[in-house]
C-alpha positions in Angstrom: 0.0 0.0 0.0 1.3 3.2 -1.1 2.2 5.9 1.8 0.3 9.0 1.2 1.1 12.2 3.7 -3.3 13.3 3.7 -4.7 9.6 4.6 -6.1 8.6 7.5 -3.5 5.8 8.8 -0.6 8.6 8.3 -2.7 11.1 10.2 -3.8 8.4 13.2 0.2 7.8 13.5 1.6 11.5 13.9 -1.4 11.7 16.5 -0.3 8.1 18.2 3.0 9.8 18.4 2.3 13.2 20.0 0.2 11.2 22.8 2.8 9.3 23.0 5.4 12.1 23.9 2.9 14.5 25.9 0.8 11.9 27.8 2.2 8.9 27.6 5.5 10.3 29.3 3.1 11.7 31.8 1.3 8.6 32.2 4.9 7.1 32.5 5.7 9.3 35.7 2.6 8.9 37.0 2.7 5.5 37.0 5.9 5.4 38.9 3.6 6.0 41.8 4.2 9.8 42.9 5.8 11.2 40.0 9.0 9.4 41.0 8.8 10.6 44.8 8.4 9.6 48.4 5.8 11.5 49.4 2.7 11.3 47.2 1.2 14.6 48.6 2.2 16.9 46.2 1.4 14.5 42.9 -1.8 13.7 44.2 -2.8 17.6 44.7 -1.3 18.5 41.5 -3.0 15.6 39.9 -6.6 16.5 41.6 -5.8 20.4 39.7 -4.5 18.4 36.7 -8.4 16.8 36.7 -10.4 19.5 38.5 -9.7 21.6 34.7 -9.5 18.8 32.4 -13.2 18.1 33.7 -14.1 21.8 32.2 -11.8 21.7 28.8 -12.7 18.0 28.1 -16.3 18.9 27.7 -15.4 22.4 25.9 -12.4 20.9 24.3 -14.3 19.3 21.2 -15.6 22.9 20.4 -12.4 24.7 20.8 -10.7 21.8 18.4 -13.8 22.8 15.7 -13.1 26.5 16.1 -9.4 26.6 16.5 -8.5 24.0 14.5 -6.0 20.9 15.6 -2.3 21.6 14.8 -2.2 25.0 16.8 -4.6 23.8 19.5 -2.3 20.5 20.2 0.9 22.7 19.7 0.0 24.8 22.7 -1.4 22.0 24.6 1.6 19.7 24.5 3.8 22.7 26.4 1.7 22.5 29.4 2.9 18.5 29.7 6.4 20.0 29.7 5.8 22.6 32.3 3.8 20.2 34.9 7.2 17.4 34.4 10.0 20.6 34.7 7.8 21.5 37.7 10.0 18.2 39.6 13.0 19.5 39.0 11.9 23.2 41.1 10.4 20.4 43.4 13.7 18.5 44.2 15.7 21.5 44.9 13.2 23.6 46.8 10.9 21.3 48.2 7.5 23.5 47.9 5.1 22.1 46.4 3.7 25.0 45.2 4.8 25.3 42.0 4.0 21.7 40.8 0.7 22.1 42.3 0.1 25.6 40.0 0.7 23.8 36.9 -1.4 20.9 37.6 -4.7 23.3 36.5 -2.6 24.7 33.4 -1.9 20.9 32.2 -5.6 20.2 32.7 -6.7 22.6 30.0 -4.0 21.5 28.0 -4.9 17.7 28.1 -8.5 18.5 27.6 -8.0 20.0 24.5 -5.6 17.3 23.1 -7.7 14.5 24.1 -10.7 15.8 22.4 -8.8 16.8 19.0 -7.3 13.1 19.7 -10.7 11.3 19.8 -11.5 13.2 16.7 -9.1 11.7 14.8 -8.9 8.3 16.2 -12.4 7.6 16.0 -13.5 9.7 12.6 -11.0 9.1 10.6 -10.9 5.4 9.7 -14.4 3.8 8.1 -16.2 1.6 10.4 -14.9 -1.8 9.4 -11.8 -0.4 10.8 -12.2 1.6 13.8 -10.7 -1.2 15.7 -7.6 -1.5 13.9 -7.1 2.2 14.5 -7.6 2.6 17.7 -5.2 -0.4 18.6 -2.1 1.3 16.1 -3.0 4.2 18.3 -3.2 3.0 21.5 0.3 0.4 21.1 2.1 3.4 19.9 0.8 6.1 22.4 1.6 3.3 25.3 5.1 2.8 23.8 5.7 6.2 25.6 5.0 4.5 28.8 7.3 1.9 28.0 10.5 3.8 26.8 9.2 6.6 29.9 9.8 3.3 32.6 12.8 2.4 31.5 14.4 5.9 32.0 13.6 5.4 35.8 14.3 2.1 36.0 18.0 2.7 34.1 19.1 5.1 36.2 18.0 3.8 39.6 18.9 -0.1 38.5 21.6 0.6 41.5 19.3 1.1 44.2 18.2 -2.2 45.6 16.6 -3.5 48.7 18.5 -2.0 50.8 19.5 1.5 49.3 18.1 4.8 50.8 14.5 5.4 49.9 15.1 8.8 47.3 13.1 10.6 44.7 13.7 10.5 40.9 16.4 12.4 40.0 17.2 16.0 37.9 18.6 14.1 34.9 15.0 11.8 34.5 13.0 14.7 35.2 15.2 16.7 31.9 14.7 14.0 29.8 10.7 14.0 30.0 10.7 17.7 29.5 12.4 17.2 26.3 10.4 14.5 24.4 7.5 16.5 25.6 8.1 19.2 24.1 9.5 17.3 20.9 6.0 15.7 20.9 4.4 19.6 21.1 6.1 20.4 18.0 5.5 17.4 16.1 1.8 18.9 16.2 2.7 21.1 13.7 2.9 17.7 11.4 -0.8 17.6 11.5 -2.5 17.9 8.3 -5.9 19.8 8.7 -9.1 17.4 8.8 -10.4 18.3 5.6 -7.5 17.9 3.5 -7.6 14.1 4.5 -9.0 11.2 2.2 -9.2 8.1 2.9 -8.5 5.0 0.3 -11.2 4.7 -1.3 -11.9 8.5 -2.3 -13.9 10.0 -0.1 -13.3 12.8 2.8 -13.1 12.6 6.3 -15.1 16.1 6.9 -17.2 17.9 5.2 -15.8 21.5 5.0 -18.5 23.5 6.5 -18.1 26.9 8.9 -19.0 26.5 12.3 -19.3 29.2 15.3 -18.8 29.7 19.3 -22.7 30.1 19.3 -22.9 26.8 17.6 -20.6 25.1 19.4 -22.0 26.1 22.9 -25.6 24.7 21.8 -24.0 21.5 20.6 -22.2 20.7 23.9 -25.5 21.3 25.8 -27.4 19.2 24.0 -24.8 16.4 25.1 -26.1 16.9 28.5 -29.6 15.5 27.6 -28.2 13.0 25.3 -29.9 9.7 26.7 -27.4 7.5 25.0 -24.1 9.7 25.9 -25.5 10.2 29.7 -25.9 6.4 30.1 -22.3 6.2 29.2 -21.4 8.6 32.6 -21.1 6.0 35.0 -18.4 4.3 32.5 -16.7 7.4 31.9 -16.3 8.2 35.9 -14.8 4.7 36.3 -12.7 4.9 33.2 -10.0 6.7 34.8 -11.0 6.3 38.6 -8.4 3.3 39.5 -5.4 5.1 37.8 -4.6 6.4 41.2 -5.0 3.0 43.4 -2.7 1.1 40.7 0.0 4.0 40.3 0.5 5.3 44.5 -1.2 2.8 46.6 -0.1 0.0 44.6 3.2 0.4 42.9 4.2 3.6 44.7 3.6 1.5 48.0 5.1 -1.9 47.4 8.1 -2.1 45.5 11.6 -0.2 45.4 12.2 2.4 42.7 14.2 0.4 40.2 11.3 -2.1 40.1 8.5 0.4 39.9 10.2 1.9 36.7 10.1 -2.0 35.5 6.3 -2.3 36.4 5.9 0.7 34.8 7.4 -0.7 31.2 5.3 -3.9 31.7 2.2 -2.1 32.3 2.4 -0.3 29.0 3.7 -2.8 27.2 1.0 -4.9 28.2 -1.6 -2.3 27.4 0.0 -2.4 23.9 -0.5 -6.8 23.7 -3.8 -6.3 24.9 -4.6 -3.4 22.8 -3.8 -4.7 19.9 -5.6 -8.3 20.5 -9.2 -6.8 21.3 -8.7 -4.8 17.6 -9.8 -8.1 16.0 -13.2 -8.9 18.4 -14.1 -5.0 17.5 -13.1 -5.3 13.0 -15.0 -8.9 13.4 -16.2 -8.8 10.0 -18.0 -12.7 10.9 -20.4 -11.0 13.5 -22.6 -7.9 13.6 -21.3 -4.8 15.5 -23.6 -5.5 18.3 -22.4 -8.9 18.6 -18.9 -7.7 18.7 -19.3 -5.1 21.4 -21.8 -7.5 23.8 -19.1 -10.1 23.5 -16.3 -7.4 24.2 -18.2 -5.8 27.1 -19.0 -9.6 28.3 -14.8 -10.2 28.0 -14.4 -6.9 29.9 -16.7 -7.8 33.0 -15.3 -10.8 33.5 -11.6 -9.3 33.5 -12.3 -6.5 36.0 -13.5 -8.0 38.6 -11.0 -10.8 38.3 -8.6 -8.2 38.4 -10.5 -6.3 41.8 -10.9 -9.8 43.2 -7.2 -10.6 43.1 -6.4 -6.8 43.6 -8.3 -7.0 47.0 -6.6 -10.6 48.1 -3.3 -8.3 47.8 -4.7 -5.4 49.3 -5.6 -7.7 52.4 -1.9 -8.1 53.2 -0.8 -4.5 53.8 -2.7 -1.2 55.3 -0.7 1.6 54.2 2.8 0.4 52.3 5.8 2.8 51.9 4.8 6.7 52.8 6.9 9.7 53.7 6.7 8.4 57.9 7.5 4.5 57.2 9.8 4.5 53.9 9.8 0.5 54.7 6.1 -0.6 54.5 4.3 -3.1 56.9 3.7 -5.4 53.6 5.2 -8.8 55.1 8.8 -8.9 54.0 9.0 -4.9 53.5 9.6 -3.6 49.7 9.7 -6.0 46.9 12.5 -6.0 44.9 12.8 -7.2 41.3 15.7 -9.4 43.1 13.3 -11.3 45.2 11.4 -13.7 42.4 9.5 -15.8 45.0 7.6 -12.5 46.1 7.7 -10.4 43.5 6.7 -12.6 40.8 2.7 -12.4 41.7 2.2 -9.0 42.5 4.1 -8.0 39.5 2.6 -10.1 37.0 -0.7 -8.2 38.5 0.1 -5.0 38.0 0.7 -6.1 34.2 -2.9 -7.7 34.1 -4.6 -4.5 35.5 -2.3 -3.0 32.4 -3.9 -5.2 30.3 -7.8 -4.8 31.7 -7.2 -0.9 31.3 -6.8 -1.4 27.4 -9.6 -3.4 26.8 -11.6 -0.7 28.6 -10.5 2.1 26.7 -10.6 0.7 23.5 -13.7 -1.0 24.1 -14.8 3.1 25.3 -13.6 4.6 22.4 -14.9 2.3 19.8 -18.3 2.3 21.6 -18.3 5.8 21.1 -16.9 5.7 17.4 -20.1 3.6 16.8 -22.2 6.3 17.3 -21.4 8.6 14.5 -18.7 9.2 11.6 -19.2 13.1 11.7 -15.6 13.8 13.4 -17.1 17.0 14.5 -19.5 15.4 16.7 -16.9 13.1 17.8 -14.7 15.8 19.0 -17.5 16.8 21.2 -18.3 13.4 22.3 -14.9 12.4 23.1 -14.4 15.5 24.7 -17.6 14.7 27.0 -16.3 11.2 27.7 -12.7 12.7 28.7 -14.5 15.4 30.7 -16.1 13.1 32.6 -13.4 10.8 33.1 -11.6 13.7 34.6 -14.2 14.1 37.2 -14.3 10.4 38.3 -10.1 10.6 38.1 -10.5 14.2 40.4 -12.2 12.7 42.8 -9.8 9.4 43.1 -6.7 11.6 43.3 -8.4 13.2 46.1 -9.5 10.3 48.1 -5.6 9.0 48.8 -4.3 13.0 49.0 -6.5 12.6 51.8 -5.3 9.6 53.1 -8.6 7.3 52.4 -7.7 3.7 53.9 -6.4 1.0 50.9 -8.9 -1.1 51.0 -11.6 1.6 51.0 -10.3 2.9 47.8 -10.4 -1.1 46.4 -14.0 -1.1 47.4 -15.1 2.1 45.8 -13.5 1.3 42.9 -14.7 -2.3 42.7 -17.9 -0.7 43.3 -18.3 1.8 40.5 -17.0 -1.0 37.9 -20.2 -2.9 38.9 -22.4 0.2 38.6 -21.3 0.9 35.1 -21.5 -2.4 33.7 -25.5 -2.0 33.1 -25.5 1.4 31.8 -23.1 0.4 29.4 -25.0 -2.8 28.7 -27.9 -0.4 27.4 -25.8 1.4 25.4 -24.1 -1.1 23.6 -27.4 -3.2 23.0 -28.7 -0.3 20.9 -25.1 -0.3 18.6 -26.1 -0.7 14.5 -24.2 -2.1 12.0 -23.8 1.4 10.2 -23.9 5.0 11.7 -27.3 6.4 11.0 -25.8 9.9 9.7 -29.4 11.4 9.2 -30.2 11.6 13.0 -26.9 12.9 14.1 -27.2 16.2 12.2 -29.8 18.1 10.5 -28.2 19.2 7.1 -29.8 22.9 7.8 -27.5 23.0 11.4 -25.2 23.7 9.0 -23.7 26.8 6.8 -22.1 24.9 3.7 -19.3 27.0 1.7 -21.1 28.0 -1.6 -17.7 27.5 -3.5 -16.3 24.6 -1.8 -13.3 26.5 -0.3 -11.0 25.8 2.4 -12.5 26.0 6.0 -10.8 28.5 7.5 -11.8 27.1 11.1 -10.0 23.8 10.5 
């Protein structure tokens, strides 16, 4: 197949790879439990601002992508990943939180926007018989960041085992995030704009057509008494909510540095194996789109609360794990070291299953969503709505360990809201039709159509 700079799978790449640069790194330091230090105070405040505004430019981010365009937009927003990470670096040498904690709410603007212009072009771009495919190329290349973002950590801390002094990530790491994030800002600017994109077989992925704040603010209301998009709340809420259990409580807590940079690698890379294996249930040619996304959602139950079963047999064993008072733990044997096979072989291999559940729930999201429509303007706002959302459940998690929420009690609540969601989403994916029904998405008169056909000045 011939490569061609305006098609879709060229576009979904650059895209994969500026997620992978700006969040994924993010996600990487994250994931270290505490953004690499001993007390996860400060992370968890700055993470609760990084939500509290991502909650507001998620749901306006669709409409500021329609107006503002994506290159720009994702340019300005993949800066604010650099500030929050060069925020450690004024952490480690003053030790006030304060300025990590400003640039939590500046990041959360920034991701809002990017995620929405992100969900655009993951879920409009490709036709329906390959939405799955697409979203797996995207979602194994934007976890690669993870990947290459845990070995950094785990590299340069391999030296401190067992029983090594208990210190924070250092300068150097801290540098070397704040450079591929802003190399993944800039590679924005690669972006071609929406409606110069064509796909194989000839046709457009947008329609070039004007659009307007007034407009935009009417569409995003109308979300909020969208039957079909609020049944999908209780999903969103959960979607992000266990990011924090599995990142401080759970990795953060239990193991030494050097092997909470490894976890981190194998939790990406198994988001990428997983990923990539639930593409073929969702481009299932062999049964109908429903069939595909009941039997998907069906998969998904069944892995998460395996996962919260075995999480909560493991949670039973320790209260509180390694905090800025006990830098040992009280889980039996202390830290557990990458050295230590016999112990660290099970609670490794589950942090690398809930890796692997978290795919199949955010590609099983998106492409839910992607069913929904093919307009990528309405799936900017949609996937901006979902993100939103997310944001809130993921504000209020961050929250509930800053204030130091008992372990298990953050297990149960968790558990809890997977088991809440399923139904809701049950509904939603029993209604999903083998094709978009374009028609009752958006009145053809919502729109002011370019007499000559010109170039959409918004996009």
């Amino acid at each position: 197949m011939r490569w061609r700079y305006h098609s879709p799978l060229t576009q979904v790449v650059i895209m994969s790879f500026i997620c992978f640069l700006c969040p994924g790194m993010f996600n990487a330091l994250n994931a270290m439990g505490g953004a690499g230090q001993i007390d996860r105070t400060t992370s968890n405040n700055a993470n609760t601002g990084v939500y509290c505004t991502f909650v507001i430019f998620g749901v306006l981010g669709g409409a500021i992508v329609n107006l503002l365009g994506i290159r720009w937009t994702i340019f300005a927003s993949g800066l604010t990943y650099s500030l929050y990470s060069s925020s450690y670096i004024s952490y480690n040498h003053t030790g006030s939180g304060a300025f990590t904690i400003a640039t939590g709410p500046i990041l959360g603007i920034g991701a809002g926007i990017l995620w929405s212009a992100q969900g655009m072009v993951m879920m409009s771009y490709p036709v329906e018989n390959q939405k799955g495919k697409y979203i797996s190329i995207f979602w194994v290349i934007f976890n690669l960041g993870g990947v290459i973002g845990g070995i950094v950590p785990f590299v340069v801390n391999y030296s401190q085992g067992k029983g090594s002094v208990v210190t924070p990530l250092p300068d150097s790491c801290y540098a070397v995030f704040v450079g591929l994030q802003a190399l993944g800002s800039l590679s924005a600017l690669c972006l071609a704009p929406p409606q110069r994109v064509i796909r194989d077989d000839g046709s457009h992925v947008v329609l070039m057509r004007y659009t307007n704040v007034r407009y935009e603010m009417m569409e995003i209301l109308k979300l909020f008494v969208n039957p079909w998009i609020l049944l999908l709340i209780p999903m969103s809420l959960s979607s992000n909510f266990f990011y924090t259990y599995q990142y401080g409580p759970y990795n953060g807590a239990l193991f030494t540095l050097r092997t909470r940079g490894l976890n981190s690698m194998l939790y990406w890379a198994a988001q990428m194996a997983a990923a990539y294996a639930v593409s073929f249930l969702h481009d299932r040619d062999s049964l109908s789109r429903k069939q595909r996304g009941l039997l998907s959602l069906g998969v998904l139950a069944i892995l998460c609360n395996a996962m919260w079963a075995l999480t909560m047999v493991m949670q039973l064993k320790y209260t509180r794990g390694a905090n800025k008072d006990s830098p040992t733990n009280d889980y039996p044997g202390g830290l557990i070291d990458l050295t230590e096979p016999g112990r660290a072989a099970g609670p490794m291999l589950l942090f690398v299953f809930m890796g692997a559940v978290d795919a199949h729930l955010q590609s099983f999201a998106y492409w839910l969503i992607g069913t929904m429509t093919n307009d990528s303007q309405v799936l900017a706002r949609y996937a901006g709505f979902y993100k939103g959302i997310q944001s809130l459940g993921a504000t209020v998690a961050w929250q509930l360990d800053a204030q130091n929420v008992s372990l298990m009690g953050q297990v149960i609540v968790n558990w809890a809201l997977l088991v809440f969601a399923l139904p809701f989403t049950y509904c939603v994916t029993s209604r999903i039709k083998d094709h978009a029904d374009e028609s009752m998405e958006q009145p053809a008169d919502d729109w002011l159509m370019r007499a000559d056909g010109g170039k959409n000045d918004y996009i």
